[in-house]
BALOBA-1460 file (C-alpha; in Angstrom, 3 decimals):
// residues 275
<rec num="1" residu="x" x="-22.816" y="29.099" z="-4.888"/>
<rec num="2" residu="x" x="-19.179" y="27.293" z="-4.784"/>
<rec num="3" residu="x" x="-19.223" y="24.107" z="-6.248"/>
<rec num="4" residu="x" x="-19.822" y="21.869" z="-2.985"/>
<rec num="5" residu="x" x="-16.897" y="19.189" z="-1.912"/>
<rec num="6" residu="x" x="-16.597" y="15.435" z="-2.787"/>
<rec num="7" residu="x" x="-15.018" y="12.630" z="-1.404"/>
<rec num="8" residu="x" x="-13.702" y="9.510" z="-2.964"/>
<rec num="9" residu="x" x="-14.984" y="6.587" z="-1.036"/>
<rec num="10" residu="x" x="-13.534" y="2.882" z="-0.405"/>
<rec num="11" residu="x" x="-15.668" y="1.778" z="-3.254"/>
<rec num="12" residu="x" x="-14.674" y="4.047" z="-5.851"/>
<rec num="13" residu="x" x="-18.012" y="6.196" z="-5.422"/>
<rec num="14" residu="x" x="-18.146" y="9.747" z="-4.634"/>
<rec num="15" residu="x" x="-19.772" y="11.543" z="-1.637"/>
<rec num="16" residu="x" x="-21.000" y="15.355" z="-0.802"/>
<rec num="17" residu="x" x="-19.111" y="16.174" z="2.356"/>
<rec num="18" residu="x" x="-21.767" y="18.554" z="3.216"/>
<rec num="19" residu="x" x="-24.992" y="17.346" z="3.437"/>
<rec num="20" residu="x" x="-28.663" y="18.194" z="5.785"/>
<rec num="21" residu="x" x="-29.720" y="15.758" z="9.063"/>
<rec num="22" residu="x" x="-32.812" y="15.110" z="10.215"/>
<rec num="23" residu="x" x="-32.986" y="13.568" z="13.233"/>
<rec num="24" residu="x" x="-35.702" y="14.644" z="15.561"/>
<rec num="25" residu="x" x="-37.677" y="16.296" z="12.724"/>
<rec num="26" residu="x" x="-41.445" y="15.245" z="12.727"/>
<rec num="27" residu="x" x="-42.539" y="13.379" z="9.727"/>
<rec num="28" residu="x" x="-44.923" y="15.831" z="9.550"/>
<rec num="29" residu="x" x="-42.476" y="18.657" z="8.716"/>
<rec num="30" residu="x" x="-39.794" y="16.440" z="7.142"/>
<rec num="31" residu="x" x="-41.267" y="17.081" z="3.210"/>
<rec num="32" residu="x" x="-40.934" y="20.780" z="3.963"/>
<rec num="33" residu="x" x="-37.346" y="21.095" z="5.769"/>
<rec num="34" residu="x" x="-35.938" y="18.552" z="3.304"/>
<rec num="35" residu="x" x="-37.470" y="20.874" z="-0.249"/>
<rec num="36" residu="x" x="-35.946" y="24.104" z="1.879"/>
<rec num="37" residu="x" x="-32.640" y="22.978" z="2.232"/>
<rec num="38" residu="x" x="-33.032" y="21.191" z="-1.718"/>
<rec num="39" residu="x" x="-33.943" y="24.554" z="-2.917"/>
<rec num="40" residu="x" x="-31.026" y="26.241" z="-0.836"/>
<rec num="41" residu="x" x="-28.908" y="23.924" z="-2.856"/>
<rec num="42" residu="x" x="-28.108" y="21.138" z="-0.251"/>
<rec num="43" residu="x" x="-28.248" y="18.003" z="-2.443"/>
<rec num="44" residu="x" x="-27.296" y="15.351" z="0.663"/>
<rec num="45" residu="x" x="-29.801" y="14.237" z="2.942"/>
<rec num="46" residu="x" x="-29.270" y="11.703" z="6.036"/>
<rec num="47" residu="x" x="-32.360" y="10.308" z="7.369"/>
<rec num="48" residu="x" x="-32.853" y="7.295" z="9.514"/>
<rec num="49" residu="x" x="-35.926" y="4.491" z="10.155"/>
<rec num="50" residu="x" x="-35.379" y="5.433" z="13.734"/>
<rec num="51" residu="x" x="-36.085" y="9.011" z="13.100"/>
<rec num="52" residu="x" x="-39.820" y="8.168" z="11.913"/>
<rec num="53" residu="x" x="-39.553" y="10.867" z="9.102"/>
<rec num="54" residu="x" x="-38.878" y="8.491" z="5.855"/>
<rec num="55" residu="x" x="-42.166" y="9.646" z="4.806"/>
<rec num="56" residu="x" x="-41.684" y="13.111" z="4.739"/>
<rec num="57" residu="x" x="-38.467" y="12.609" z="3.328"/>
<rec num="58" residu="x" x="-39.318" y="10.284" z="0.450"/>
<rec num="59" residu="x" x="-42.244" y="12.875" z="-0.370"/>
<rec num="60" residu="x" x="-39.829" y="15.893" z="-0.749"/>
<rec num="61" residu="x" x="-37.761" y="13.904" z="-3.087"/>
<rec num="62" residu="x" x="-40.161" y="12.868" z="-5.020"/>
<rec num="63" residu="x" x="-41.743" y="16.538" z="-5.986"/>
<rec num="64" residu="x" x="-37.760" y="17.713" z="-5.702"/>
<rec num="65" residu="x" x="-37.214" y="20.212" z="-8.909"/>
<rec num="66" residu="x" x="-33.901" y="18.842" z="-9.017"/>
<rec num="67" residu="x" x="-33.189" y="15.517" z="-10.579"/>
<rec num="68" residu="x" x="-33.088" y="12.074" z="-8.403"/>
<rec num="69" residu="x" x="-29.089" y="11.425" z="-9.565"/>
<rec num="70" residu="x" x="-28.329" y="14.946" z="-8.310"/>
<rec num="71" residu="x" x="-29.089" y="13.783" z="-4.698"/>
<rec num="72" residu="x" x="-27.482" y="11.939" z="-2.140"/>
<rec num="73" residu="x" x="-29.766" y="10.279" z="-0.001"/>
<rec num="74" residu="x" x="-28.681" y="8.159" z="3.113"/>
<rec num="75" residu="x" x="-30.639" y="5.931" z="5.830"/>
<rec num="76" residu="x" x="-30.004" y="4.020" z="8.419"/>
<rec num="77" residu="x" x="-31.384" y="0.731" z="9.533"/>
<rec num="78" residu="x" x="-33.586" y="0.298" z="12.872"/>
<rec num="79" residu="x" x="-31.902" y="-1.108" z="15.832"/>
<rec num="80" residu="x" x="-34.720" y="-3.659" z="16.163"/>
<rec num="81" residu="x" x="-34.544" y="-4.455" z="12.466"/>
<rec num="82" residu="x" x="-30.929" y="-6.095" z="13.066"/>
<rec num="83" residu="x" x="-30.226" y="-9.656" z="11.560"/>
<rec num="84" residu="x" x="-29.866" y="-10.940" z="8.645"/>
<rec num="85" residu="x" x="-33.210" y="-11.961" z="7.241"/>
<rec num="86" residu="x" x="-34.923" y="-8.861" z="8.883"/>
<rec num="87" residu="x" x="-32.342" y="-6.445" z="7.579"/>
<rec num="88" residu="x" x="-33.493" y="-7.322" z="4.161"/>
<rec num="89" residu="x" x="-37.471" y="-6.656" z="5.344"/>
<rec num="90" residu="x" x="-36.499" y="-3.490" z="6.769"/>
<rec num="91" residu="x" x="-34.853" y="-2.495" z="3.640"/>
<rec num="92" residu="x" x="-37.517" y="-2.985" z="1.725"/>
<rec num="93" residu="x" x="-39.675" y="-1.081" z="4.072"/>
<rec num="94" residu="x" x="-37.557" y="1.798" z="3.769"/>
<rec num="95" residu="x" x="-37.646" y="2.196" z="0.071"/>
<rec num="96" residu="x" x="-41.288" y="2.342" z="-0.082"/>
<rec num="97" residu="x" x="-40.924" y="4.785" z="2.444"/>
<rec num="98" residu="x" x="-38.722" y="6.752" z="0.939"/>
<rec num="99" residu="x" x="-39.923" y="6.164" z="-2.569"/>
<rec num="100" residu="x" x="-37.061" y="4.877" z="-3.779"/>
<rec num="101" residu="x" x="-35.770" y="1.845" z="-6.142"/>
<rec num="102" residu="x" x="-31.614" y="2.717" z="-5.629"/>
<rec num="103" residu="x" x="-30.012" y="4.324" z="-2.304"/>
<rec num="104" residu="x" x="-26.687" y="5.992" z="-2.297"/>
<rec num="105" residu="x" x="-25.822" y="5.163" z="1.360"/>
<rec num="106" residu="x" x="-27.249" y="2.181" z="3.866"/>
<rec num="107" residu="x" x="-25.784" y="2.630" z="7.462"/>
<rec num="108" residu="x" x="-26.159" y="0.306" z="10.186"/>
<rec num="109" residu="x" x="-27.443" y="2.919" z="12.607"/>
<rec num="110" residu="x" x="-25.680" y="1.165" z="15.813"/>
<rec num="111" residu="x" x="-23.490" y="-1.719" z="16.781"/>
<rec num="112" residu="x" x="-25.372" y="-2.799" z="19.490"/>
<rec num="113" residu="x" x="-22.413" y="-5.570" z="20.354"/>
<rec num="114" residu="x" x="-24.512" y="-6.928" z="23.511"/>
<rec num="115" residu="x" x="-26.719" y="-8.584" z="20.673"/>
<rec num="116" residu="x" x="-24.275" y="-10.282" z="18.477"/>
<rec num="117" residu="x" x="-26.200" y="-9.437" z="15.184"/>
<rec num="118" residu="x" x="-24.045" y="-6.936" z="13.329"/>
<rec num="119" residu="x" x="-22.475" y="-9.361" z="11.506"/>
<rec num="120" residu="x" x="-24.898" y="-10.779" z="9.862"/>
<rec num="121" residu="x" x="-26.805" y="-7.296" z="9.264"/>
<rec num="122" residu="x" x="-23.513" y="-6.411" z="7.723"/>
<rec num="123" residu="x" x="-23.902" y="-9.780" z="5.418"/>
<rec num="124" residu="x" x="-27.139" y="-8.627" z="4.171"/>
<rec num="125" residu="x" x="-26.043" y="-4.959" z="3.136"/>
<rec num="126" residu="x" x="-23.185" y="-6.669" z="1.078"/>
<rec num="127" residu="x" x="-25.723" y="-8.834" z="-0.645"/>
<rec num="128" residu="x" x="-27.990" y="-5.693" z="-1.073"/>
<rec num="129" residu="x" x="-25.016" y="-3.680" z="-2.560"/>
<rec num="130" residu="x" x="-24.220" y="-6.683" z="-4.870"/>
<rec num="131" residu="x" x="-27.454" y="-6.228" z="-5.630"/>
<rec num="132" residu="x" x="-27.339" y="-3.205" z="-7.101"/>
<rec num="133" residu="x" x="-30.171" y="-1.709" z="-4.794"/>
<rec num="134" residu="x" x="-27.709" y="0.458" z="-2.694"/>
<rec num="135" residu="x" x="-24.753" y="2.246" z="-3.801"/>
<rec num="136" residu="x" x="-22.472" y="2.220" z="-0.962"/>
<rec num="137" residu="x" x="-22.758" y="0.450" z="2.668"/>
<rec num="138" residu="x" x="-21.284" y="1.746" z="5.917"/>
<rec num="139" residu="x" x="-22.014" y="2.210" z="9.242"/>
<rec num="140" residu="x" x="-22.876" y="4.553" z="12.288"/>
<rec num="141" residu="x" x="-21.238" y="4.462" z="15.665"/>
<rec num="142" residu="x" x="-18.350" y="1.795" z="15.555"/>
<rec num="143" residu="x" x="-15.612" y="2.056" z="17.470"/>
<rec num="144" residu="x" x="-12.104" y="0.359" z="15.981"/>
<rec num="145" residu="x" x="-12.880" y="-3.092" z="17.890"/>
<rec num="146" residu="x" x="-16.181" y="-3.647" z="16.277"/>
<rec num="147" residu="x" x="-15.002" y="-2.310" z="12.786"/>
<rec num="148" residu="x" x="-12.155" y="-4.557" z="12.955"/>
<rec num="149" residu="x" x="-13.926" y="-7.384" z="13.594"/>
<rec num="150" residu="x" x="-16.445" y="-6.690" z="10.420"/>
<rec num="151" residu="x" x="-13.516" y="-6.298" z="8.077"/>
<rec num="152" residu="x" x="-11.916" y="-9.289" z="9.269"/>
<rec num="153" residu="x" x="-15.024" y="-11.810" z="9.270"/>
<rec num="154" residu="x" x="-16.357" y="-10.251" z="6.514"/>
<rec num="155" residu="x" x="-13.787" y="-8.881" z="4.425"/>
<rec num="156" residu="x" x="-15.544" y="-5.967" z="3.236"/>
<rec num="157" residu="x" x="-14.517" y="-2.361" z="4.742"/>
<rec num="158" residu="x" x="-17.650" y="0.065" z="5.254"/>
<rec num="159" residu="x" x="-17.451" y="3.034" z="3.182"/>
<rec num="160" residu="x" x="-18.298" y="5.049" z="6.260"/>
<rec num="161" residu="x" x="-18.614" y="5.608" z="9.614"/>
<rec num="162" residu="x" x="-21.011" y="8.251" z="11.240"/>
<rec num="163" residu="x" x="-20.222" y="9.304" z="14.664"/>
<rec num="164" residu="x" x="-20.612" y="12.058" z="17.015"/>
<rec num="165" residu="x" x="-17.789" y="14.584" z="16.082"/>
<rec num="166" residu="x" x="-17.561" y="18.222" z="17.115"/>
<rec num="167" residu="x" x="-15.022" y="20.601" z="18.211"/>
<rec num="168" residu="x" x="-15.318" y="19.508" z="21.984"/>
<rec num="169" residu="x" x="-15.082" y="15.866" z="20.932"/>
<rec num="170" residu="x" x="-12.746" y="15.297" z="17.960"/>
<rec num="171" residu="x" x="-12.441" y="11.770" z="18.255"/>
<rec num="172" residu="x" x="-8.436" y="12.116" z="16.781"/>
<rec num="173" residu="x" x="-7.707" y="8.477" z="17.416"/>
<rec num="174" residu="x" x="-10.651" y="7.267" z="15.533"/>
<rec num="175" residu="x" x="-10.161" y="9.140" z="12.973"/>
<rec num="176" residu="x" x="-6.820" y="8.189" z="12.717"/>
<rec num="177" residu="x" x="-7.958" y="4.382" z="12.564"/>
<rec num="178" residu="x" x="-10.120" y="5.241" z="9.858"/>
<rec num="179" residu="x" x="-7.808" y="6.663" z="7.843"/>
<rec num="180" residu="x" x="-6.054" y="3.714" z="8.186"/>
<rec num="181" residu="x" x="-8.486" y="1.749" z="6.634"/>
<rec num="182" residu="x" x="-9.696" y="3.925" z="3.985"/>
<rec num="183" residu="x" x="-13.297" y="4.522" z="5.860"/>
<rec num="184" residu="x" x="-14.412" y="8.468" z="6.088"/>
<rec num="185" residu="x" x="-15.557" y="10.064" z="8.517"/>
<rec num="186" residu="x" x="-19.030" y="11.617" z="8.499"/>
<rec num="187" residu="x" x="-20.026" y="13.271" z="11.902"/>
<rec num="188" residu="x" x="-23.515" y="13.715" z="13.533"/>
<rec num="189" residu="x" x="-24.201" y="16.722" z="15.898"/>
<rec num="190" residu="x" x="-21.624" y="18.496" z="14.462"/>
<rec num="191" residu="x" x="-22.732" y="21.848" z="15.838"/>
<rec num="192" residu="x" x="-22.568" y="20.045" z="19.708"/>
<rec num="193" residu="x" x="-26.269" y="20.436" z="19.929"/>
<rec num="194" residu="x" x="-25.690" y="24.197" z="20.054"/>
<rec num="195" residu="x" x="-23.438" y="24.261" z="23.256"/>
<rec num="196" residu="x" x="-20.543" y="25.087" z="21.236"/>
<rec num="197" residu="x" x="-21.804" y="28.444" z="19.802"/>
<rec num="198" residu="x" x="-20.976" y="30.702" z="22.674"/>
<rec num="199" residu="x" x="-17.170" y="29.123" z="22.524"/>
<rec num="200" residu="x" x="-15.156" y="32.409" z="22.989"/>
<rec num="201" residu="x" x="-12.710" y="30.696" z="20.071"/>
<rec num="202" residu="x" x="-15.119" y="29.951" z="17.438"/>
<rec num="203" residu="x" x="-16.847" y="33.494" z="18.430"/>
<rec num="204" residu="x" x="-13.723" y="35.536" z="17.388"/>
<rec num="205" residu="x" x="-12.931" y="33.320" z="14.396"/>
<rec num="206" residu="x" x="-16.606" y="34.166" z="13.297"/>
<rec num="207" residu="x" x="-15.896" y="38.213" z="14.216"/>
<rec num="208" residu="x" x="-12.656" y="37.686" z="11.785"/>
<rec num="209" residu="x" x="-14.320" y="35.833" z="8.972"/>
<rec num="210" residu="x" x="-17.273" y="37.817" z="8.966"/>
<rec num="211" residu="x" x="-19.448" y="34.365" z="9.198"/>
<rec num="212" residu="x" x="-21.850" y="33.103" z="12.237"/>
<rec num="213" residu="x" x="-19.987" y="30.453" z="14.864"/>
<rec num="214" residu="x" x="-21.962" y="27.787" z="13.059"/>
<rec num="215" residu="x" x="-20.786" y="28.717" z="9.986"/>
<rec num="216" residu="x" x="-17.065" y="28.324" z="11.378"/>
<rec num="217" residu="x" x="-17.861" y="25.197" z="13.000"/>
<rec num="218" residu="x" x="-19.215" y="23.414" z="9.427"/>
<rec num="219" residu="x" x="-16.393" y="25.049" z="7.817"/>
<rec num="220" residu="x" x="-13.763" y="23.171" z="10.045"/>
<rec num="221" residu="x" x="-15.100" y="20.145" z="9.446"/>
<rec num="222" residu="x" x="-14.879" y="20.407" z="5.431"/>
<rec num="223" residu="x" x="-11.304" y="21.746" z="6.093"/>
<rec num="224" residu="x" x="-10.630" y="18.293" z="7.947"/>
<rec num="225" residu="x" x="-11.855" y="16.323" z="5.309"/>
<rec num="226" residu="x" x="-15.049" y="15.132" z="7.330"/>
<rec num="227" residu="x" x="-18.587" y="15.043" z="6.005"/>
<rec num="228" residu="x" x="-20.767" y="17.275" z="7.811"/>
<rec num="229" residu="x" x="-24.486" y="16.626" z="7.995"/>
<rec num="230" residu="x" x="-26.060" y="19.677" z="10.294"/>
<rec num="231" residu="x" x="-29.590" y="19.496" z="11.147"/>
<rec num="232" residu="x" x="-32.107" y="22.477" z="11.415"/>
<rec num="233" residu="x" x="-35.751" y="23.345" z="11.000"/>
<rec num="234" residu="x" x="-35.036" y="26.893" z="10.339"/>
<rec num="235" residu="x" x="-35.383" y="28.019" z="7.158"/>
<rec num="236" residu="x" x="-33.189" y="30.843" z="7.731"/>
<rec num="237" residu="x" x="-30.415" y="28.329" z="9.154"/>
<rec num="238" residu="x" x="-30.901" y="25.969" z="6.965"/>
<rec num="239" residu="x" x="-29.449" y="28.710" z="4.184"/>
<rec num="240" residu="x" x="-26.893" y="30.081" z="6.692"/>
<rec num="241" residu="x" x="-25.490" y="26.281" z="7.254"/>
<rec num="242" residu="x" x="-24.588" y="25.714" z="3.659"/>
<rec num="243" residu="x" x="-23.121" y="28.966" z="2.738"/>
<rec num="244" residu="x" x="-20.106" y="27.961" z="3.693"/>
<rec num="245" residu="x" x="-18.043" y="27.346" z="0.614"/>
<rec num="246" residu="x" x="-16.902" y="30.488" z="0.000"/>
<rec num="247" residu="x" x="-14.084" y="30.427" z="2.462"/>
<rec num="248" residu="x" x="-11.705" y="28.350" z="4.054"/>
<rec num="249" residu="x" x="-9.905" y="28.663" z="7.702"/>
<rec num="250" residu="x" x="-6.406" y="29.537" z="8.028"/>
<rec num="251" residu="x" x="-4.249" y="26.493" z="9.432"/>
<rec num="252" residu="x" x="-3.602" y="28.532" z="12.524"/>
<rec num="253" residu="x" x="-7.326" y="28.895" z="12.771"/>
<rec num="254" residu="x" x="-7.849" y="25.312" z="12.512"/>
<rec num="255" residu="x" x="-5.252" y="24.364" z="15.230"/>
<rec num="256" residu="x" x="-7.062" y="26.607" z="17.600"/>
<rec num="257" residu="x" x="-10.557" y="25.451" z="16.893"/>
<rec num="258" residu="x" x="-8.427" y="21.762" z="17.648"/>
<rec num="259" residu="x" x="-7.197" y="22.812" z="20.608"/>
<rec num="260" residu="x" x="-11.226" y="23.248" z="22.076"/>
<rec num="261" residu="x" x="-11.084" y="19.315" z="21.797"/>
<rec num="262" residu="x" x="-12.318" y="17.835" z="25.616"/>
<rec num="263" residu="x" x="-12.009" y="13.985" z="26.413"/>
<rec num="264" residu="x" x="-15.506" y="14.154" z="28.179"/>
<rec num="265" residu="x" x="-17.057" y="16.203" z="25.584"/>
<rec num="266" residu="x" x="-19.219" y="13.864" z="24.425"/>
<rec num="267" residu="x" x="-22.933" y="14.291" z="24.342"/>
<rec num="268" residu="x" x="-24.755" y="11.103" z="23.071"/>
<rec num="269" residu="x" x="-24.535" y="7.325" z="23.944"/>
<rec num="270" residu="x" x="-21.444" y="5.441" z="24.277"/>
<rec num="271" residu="x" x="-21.838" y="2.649" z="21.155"/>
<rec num="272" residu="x" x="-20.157" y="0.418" z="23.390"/>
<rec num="273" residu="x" x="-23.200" y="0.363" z="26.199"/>
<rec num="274" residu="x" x="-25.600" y="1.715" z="24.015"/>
<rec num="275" residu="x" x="-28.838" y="-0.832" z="23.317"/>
């Protein structure tokens, strides 16, 4: 397998661009998804104290045949959990969760501006950081108003933001504020739930490159410079979703999979009604 993409972040750490999602998968089944896709070579994972699977995930790292440093292993704090003393609770709850005593990534899984309390969430990641118990700090679902107002009150620029981003919602002009301020872009549901994969577009790009429309799809991402994090259950999928580094779209290719881009594409919550 091709040696798998990195990006610099804000903090001078580096991050797989390609990594495997969990949401929706039952804790249940999370130890055995996660060691699939570790054995198919994905070293990223992005789980989520929402998601109910930290179990599951912590035990698949923990009998992993791969080394701890070699993965990449993300979470996200519960919408409840906001605040600053109870951020630091939930924290710790997570880590015995996920058997961990360092995490590379700590999101803040929503905004939720209605409750006033990313701010001081935000506080306690930067004092968990300083820390040394997490690696990097960032966030999920912020549009340019509420990351603007973090960086300004706080001073201290998330590493990254995780949003929905898929061919039929590109989200250009966040992206573009991003860039701005040095904060990547990792996308969630980046296969549009699977209602992309009978796009006519991506279909004869996957006829020309001799790869599945999922395939394609991942692969446009990585050519963007986003991190992609698709989920499956599969087994099977799970090994088609990462064997993607063995080709790259043509820029003509890539301007055609941007032209599928739809101002009501999207598919989840809006972050700023959402909670």
């Amino acid at each position: 397998m091709a040696e798998q993409p990195r990006l610099r972040l804000n903090d001078g750490n580096d991050f797989l661009q390609f990594g495997l999602g969990v949401w929706q998968v039952p804790n249940a089944e999370a130890a055995g998804v996660v060691t699939t896709a570790i054995e198919a070579g994905y070293r990223a994972i992005d789980t989520a104290a929402g998601y109910n699977n930290e179990e599951g995930v912590g035990a698949a790292i923990a009998a992993a045949a791969v080394p701890r440093r070699e993965l990449t292993i993300t979470t996200k704090l519960r919408n409840e959990d906001q605040g600053y003393d109870q951020t630091l609770r939930a924290f710790d709850a997570s880590m015995k969760r996920l058997r961990l005593e360092q995490l590379d990534l700590y999101l803040i899984h929503w905004p939720l501006p209605q409750r006033g309390a990313y701010l001081d969430t935000w506080r306690a990641f930067i004092k968990l950081r300083d820390e040394g118990r997490i690696r990097s700090i960032g966030v999920s679902n912020f549009t340019p108003a509420h990351l603007t107002r973090l960086i300004e009150e706080t001073g201290i620029t998330p590493v990254v933001n995780q949003i929905e981003l898929h061919p039929r919602f590109q989200q250009k002009k966040q992206r573009a504020f991003h860039a701005s301020k040095g904060i990547a872009t990792q996308c969630w549901s980046p296969l549009g739930q699977g209602t992309i994969l009978t796009d006519p577009t991506i279909g004869e790009l996957a006829k020309k490159y001799g790869k599945t429309p999922a395939q394609v799809i991942i692969r446009w991402h990585l050519d963007n410079g986003l991190i992609v994090i698709p989920k499956s259950v599969t087994p099977a999928r799970i090994r088609e979703n990462i064997a993607v580094f063995d080709f790259e779209l043509a820029a003509e290719d890539i301007d055609g999979i941007d032209a599928l881009d739809d101002a009501s594409g999207r598919i989840g919550p809006d972050p700023d009604h959402f909670g």
